[in-house]
C-alpha positions as CSV (number, residue, x, y, z in Angstrom):
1,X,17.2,-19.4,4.7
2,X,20.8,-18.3,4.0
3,X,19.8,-17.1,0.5
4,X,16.9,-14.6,1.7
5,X,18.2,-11.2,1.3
6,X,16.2,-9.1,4.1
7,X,16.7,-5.9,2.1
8,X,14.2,-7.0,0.2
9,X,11.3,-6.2,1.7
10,X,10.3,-2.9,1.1
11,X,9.9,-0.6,4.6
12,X,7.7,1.8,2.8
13,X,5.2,-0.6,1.8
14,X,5.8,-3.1,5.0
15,X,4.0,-0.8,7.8
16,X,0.9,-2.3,8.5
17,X,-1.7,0.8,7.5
18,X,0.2,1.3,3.9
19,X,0.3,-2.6,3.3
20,X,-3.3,-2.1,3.9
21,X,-3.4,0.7,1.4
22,X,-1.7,-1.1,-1.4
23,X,-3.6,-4.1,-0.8
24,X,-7.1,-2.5,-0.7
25,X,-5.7,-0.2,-3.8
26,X,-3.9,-2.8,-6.0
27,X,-7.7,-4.9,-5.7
28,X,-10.1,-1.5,-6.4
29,X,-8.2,0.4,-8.5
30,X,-9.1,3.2,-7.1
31,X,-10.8,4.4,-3.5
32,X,-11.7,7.8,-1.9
33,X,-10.4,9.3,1.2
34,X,-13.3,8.2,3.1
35,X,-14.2,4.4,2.2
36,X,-10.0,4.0,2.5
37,X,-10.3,5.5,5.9
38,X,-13.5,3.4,7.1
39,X,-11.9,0.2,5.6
40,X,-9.0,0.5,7.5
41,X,-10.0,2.1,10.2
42,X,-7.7,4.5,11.1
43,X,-8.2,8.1,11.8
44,X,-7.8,11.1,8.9
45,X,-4.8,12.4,10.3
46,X,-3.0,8.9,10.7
47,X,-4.2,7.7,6.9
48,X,-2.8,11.1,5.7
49,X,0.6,10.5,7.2
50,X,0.6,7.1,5.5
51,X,-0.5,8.1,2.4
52,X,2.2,10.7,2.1
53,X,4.8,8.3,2.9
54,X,3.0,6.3,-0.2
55,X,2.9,9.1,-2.3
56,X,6.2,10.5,-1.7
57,X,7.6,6.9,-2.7
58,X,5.5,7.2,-6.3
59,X,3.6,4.4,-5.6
60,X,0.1,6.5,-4.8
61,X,-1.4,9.6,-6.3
62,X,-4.0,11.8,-5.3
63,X,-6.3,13.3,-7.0
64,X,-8.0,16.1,-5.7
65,X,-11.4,17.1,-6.8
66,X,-15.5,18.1,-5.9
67,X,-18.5,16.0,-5.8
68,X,-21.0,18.7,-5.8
69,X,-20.0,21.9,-3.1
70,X,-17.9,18.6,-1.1
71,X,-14.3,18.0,-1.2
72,X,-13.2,14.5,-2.8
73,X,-10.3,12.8,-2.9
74,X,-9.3,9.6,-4.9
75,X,-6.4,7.4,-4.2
76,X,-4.6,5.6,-7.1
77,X,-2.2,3.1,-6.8
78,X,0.6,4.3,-10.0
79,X,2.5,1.4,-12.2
80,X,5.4,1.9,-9.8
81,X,3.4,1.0,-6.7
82,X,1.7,-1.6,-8.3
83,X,4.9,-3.1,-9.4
84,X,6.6,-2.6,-5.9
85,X,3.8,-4.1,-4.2
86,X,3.9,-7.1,-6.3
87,X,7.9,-7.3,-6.1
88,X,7.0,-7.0,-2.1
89,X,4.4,-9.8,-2.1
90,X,7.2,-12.2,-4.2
91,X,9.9,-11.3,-1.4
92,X,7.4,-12.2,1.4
93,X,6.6,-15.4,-0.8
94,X,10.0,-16.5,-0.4
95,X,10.7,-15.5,3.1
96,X,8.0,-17.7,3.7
97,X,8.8,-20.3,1.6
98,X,12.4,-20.5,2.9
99,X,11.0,-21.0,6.5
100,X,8.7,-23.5,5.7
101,X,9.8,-26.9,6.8
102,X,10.6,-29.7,4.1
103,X,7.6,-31.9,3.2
């Protein structure tokens, strides 16, 4: 366990609602406001503060649009997100790993 650096686990990702984000993201591709919200089951205003945190870190865009007269929004998980979230999933890996017992 001495080798695990604990720095590298990424707080932005590491919150439970975003890793939910980037999970559900990095596995769709891409998901609306709505479905994202129902999934996770969180409220608009709480998935909105996440998603900016997300966003604000490059790893999710928005994209802001209509379906008919109705506002739509569609999440997107960028190269950068995908790439952190995979560099976070390796770190948890090896945390893991580390603390396992020998056998």
């Amino acid at each position: 366990m001495d080798n695990f650096d604990i720095g590298q686990i990424d707080d932005v990702i590491h919150g439970r609602v975003r890793l939910g984000i980037m999970a559900y993201l990095s596995s769709a591709g891409m998901a609306d406001f709505t479905a994202l919200r129902t999934h996770l089951g969180v409220t608009d205003g709480n998935l909105s503060t996440h998603l900016r945190k997300l966003e604000d870190a490059g790893y999710v865009v928005q994209d802001k649009g209509f379906a008919g007269r109705r506002p739509l929004t569609r999440l997107i998980l960028t190269d950068s997100g995908r790439a952190a979230f995979i560099a976070y999933l390796d770190a948890i890996r090896r945390l893991v790993d580390q603390g396992a017992p020998p056998g």
